[in-house]
SESE-907556 format. One record per residue (C-alpha): residue number from 1; x, y, z; residue in three letters. Coordinates in Angstrom, 2 decimals. Each point is the difference from the previous one (the first is absolute). Layout:
   num      east     north        up   residu
   NUM         X         Y         Z      ALA
...
***
This chain:
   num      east     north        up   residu
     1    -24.85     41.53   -112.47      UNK
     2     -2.48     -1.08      2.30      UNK
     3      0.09     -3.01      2.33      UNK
     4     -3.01     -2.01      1.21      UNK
     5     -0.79      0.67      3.65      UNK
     6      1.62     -1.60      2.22      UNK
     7      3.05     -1.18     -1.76      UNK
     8      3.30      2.08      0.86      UNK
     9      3.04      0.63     -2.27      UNK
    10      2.59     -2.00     -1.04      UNK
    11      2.31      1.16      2.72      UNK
    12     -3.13      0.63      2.78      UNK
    13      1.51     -2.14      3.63      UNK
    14     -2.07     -2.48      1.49      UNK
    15     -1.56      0.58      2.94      UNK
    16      2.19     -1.79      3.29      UNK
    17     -1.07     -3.35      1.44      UNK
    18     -2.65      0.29      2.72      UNK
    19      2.88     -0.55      3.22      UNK
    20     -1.99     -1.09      3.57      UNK
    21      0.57      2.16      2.83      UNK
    22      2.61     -1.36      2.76      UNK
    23     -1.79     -1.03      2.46      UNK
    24     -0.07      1.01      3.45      UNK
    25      2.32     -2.52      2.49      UNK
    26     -1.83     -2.05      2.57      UNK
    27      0.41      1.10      3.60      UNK
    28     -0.64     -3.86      0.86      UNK
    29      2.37     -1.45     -2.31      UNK
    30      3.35     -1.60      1.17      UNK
    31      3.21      1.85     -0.52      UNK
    32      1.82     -1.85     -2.22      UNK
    33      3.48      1.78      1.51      UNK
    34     -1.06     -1.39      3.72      UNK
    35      1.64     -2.37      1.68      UNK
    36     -1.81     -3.26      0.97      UNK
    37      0.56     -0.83      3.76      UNK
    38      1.38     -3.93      0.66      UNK
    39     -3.09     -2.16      0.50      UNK
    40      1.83     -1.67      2.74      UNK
    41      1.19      3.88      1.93      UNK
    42     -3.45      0.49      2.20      UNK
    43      0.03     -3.40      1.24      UNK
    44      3.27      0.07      1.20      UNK
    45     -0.12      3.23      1.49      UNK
    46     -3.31     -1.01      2.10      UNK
    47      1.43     -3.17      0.85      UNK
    48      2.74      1.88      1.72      UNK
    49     -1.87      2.35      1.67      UNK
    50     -2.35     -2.39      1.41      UNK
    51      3.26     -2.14      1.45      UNK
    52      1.18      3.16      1.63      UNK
    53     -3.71      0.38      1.85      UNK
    54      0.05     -3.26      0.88      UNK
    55      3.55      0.38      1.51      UNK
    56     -0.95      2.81      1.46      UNK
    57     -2.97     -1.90      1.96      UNK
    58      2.01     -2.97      0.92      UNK
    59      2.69      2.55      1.63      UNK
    60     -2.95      1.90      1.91      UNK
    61     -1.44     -2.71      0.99      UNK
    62      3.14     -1.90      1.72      UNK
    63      0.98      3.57      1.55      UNK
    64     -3.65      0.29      1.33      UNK
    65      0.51     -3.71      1.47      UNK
    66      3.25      0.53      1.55      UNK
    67     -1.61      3.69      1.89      UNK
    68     -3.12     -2.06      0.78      UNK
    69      2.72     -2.96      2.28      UNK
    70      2.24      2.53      1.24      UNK
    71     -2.83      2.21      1.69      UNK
    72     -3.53     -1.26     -0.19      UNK
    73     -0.20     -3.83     -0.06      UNK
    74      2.05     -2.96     -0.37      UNK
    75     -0.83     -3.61     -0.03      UNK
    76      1.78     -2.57      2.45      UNK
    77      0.06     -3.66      0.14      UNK
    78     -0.65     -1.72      3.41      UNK
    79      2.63     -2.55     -0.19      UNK
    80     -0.85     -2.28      3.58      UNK
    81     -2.54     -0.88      1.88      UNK
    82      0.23      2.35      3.03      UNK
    83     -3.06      1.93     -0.76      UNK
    84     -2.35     -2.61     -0.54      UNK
    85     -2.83     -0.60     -0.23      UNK
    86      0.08      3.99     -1.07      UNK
    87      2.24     -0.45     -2.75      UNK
    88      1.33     -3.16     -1.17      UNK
    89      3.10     -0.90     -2.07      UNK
    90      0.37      1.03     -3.39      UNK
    91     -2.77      2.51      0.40      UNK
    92      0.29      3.80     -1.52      UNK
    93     -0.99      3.09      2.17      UNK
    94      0.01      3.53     -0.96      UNK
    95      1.92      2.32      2.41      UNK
    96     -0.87      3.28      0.19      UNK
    97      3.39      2.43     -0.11      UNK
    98     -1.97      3.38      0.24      UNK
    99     -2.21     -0.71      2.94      UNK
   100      2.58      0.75      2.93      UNK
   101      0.78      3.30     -1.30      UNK
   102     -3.62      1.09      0.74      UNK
   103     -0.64     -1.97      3.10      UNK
   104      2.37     -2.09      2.67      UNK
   105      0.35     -3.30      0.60      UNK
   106     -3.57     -1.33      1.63      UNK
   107      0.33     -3.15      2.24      UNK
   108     -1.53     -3.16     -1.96      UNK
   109      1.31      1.36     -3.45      UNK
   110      2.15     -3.01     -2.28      UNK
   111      3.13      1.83     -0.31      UNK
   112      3.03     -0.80     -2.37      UNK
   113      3.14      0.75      1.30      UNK
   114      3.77     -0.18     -0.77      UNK
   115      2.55     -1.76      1.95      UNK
   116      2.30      2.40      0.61      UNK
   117      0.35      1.61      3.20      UNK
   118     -1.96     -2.97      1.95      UNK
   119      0.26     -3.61     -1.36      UNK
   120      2.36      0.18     -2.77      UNK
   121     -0.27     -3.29     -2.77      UNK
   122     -1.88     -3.01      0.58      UNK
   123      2.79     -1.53      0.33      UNK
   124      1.66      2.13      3.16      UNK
   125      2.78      1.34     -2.60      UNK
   126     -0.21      3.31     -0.57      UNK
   127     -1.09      1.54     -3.71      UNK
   128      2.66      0.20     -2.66      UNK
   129      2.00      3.16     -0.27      UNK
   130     -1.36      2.19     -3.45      UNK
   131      2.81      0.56     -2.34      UNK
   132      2.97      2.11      0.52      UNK
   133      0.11      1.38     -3.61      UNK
   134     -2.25      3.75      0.62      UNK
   135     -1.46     -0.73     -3.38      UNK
   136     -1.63     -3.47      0.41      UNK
   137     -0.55      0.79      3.98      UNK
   138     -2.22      2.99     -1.46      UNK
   139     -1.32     -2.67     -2.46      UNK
   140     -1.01     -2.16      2.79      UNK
   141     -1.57      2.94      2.37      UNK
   142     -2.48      1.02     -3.09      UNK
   143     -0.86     -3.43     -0.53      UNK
   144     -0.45     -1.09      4.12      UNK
   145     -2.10      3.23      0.06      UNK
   146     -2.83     -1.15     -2.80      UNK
   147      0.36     -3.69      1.53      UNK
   148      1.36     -1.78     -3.28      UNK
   149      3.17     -1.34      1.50      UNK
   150      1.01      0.38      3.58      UNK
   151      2.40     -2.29      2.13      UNK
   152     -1.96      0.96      3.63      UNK
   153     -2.01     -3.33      1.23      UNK
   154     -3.88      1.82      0.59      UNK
   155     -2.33     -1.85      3.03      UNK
   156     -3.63      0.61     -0.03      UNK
   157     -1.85     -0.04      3.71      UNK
   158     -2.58      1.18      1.93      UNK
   159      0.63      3.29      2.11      UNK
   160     -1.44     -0.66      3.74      UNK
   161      1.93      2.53      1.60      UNK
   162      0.72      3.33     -0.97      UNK
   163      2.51      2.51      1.57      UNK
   164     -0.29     -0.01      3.97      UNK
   165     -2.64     -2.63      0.24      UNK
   166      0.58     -2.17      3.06      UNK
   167     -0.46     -4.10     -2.13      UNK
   168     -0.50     -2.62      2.33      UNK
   169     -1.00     -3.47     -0.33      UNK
   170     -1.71     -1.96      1.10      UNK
   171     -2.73      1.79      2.29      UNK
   172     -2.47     -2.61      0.32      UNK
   173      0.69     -1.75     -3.38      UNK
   174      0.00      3.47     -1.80      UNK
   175      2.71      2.28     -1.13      UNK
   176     -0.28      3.50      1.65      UNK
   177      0.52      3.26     -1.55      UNK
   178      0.36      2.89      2.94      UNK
   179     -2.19     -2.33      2.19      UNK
   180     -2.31     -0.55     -2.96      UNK
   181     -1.31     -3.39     -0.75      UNK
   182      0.22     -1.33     -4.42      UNK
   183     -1.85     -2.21     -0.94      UNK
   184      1.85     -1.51     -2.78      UNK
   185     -2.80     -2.69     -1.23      UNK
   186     -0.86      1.53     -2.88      UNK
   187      3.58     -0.46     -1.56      UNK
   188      2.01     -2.34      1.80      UNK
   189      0.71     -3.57     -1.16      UNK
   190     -2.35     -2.01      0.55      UNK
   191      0.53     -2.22      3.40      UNK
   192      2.76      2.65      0.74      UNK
   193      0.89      1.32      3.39      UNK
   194      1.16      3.73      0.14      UNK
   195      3.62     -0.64      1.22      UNK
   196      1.87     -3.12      1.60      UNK
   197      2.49      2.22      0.77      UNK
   198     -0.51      2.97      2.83      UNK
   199      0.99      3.31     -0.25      UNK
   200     -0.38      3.62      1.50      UNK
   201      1.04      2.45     -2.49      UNK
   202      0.15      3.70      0.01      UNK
   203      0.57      1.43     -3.35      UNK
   204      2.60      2.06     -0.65      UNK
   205     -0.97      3.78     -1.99      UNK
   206      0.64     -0.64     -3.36      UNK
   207     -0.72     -3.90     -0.42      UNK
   208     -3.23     -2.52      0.19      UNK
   209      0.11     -3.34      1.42      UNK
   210     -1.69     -2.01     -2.92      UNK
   211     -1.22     -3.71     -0.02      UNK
   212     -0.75     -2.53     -2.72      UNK
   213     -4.02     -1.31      0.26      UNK
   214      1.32     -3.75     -0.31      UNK
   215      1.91      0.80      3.52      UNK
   216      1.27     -3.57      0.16      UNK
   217      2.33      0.03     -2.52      UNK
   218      0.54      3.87     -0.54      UNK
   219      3.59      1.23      0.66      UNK
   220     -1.19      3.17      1.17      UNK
   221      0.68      2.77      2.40      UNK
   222     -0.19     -2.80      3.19      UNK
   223      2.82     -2.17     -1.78      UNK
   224      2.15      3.02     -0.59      UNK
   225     -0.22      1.12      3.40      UNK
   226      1.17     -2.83      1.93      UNK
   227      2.55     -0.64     -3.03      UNK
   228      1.92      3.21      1.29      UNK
   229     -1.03      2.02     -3.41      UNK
   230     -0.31      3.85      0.73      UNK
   231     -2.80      2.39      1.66      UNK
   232     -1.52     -3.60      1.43      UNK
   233     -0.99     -1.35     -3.70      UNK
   234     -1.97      3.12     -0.86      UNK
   235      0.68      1.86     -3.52      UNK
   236      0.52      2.91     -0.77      UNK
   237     -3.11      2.57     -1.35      UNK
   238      2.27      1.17     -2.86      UNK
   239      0.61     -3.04     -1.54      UNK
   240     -3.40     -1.06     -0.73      UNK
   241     -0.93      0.20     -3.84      UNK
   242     -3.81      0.17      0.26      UNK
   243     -2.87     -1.33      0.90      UNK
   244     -1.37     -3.50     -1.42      UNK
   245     -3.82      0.33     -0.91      UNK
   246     -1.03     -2.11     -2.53      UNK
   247      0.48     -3.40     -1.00      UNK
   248      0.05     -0.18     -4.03      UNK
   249      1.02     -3.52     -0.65      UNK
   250     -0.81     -2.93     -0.66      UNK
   251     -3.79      0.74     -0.81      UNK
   252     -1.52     -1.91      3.19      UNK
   253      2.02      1.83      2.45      UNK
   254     -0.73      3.57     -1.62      UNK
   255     -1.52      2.60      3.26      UNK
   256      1.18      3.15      1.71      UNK
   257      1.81     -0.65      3.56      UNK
   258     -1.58      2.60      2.41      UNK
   259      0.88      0.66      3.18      UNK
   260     -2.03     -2.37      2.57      UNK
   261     -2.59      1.08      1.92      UNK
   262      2.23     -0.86      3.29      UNK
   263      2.45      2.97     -0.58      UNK
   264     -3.09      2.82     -0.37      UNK
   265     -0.93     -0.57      3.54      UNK
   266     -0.41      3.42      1.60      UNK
   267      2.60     -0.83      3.29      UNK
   268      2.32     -0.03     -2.47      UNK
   269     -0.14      2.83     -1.18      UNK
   270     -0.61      2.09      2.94      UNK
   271      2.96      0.48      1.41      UNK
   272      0.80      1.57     -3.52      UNK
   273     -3.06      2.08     -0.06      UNK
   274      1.40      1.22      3.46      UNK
   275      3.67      0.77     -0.99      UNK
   276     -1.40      1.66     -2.67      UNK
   277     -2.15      2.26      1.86      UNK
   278      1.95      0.50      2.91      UNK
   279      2.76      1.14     -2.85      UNK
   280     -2.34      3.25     -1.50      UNK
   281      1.05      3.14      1.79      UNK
   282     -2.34      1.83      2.12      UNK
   283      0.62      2.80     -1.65      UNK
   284     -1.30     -0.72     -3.09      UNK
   285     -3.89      0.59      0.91      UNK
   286      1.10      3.13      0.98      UNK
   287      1.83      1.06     -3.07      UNK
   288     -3.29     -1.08     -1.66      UNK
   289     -2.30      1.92      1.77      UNK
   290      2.17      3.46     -0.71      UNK
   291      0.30     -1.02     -3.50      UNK
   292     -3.72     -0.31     -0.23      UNK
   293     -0.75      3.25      1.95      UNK
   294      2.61      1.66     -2.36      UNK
   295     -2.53     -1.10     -3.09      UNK
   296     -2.66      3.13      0.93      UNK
   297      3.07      2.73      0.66      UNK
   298      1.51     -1.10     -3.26      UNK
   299     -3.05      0.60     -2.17      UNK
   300     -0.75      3.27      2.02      UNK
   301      3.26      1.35     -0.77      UNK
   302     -0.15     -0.96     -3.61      UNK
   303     -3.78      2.05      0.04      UNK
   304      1.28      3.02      1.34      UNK
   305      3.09     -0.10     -2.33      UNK
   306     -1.90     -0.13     -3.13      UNK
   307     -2.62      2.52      1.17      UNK
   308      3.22      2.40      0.22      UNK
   309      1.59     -0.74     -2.99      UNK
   310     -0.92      2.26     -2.62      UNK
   311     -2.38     -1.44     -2.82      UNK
   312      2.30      1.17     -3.26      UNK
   313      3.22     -1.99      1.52      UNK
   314     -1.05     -3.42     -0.35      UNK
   315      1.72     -2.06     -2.87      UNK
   316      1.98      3.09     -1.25      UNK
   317      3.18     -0.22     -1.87      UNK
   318      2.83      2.28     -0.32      UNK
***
């Protein structure tokens, strides 16, 4: 029996639903086994590394301080009237802690210097004792060192005399240095005479006789010497902290502090230029002209010793 076109038997199987084709996974899309980081994670983790840098800054910075007082500079507050009209009380002045390790002591320089060894406390009694325990005694020397806490009573004067100078006064109304006239104008009180007292001082190696520039009240090296102190009220070299060179506060006292013109006269320092001179060996010209005749031979040898050498040894290598 035929069958129209088309149409299948009785037990003919349909043909399979049309299925789509899985489709390929998205490189972009999320994994849905991830985790999800905490929202609040980053933040937290930033904040602390940005207290830690900041930590770290605050600690540099204080170490850097501390270096900066216990070798380069420190600042002091004048606390009496002794060097006025140069400084007056309550002012701030910069003292240079480096400078005397690359030059000495210059006459006219505004030196701060400890008690100890020359005039002791203020008040005649002597500085207290640091602690007995090693630990806070050690404590105390660090700290003393970068000048945050120290017991020592510090003066700050005027150096007119360095060691050996022959200080008299008064030549004619003037203090003398080594016969040498100052004339102290330019930075003593106003009004004020150079000394009411008179003295004739050699000073001792090692120490400078040093005077306030208000001389009528300064308790200086004049006072010291007739009070029976040591070395005739002088102070010792190595206990002088720096140099003063600036005033920094208040605002309408803020200048440098050179030395005055006074102390760059050239009698002064002649009888250094002579020492100094009289101190280089005679020898020493000499030794420079041989070394300087050497020169030629030198290069002459070195000539002739490369001329001999033969060419295929230079540079080689076993």
């Amino acid at each position: 029996m035929l069958t129209p076109a088309g149409r299948r038997g009785r037990h003919a199987r349909l043909p399979p639903p049309d299925v789509p084709a899985p489709e390929a996974p998205d490189p972009e899309a999320p994994d849905p086994d991830a985790t999800v980081p905490d929202s609040d994670a980053q933040p937290s983790g930033r904040r602390n590394r940005s207290w830690r840098q900041l930590m770290l800054v605050v600690v540099a910075a204080i170490v850097l301080m501390l270096l900066i007082k216990a070798f380069v500079v420190q600042v002091y507050r004048i606390p009496s009237s002794s060097m006025e009209d140069t400084l007056l009380t309550g002012d701030r002045v910069l003292v240079n802690k480096l400078i005397y390790h690359v030059r000495g002591i210059a006459r006219g320089d505004i030196v701060v210097f400890s008690g100890d060894g020359s005039w002791g406390t203020t008040t005649g009694e002597p500085d207290p004792s640091p602690p007995g325990n090693p630990l806070l005694r050690a404590g105390y020397d660090v700290l003393a060192d970068i000048g945050v806490y120290s017991t020592q009573t510090y003066y700050i004067k005027r150096v007119i005399g360095l060691p050996g100078d022959h200080v008299v006064c008064c030549v004619n109304g003037r203090v003398t240095v080594n016969g040498v006239p100052l004339d102290e104008t330019s930075y003593l009180f106003p009004g004020a005479s150079p000394s009411m007292k008179s003295f004739d001082v050699i000073v001792p190696p090692g120490r400078l006789w040093v005077m306030g520039d208000n001389r009528a009240i300064s308790d200086d090296s004049r006072k010291h010497m007739s009070d029976g102190f040591p070395a005739m009220g002088t102070v010792p070299e190595n206990e002088v902290a720096g140099r003063a060179f600036m005033i920094i506060w208040p605002p309408s006292q803020i200048g440098d502090l050179p030395i005055p013109a006074t102390f760059q006269q050239a009698a002064l320092h002649a009888d250094a230029a002579a020492a100094a001179a009289a101190a280089v060996p005679v020898a020493v010209p000499a030794a420079g002209a041989a070394a300087l005749l050497g020169v030629p031979v030198l290069a002459l040898r070195l000539v002739r010793a490369r001329r001999g050498r033969p060419r295929g040894c230079a540079g080689a290598r076993r």
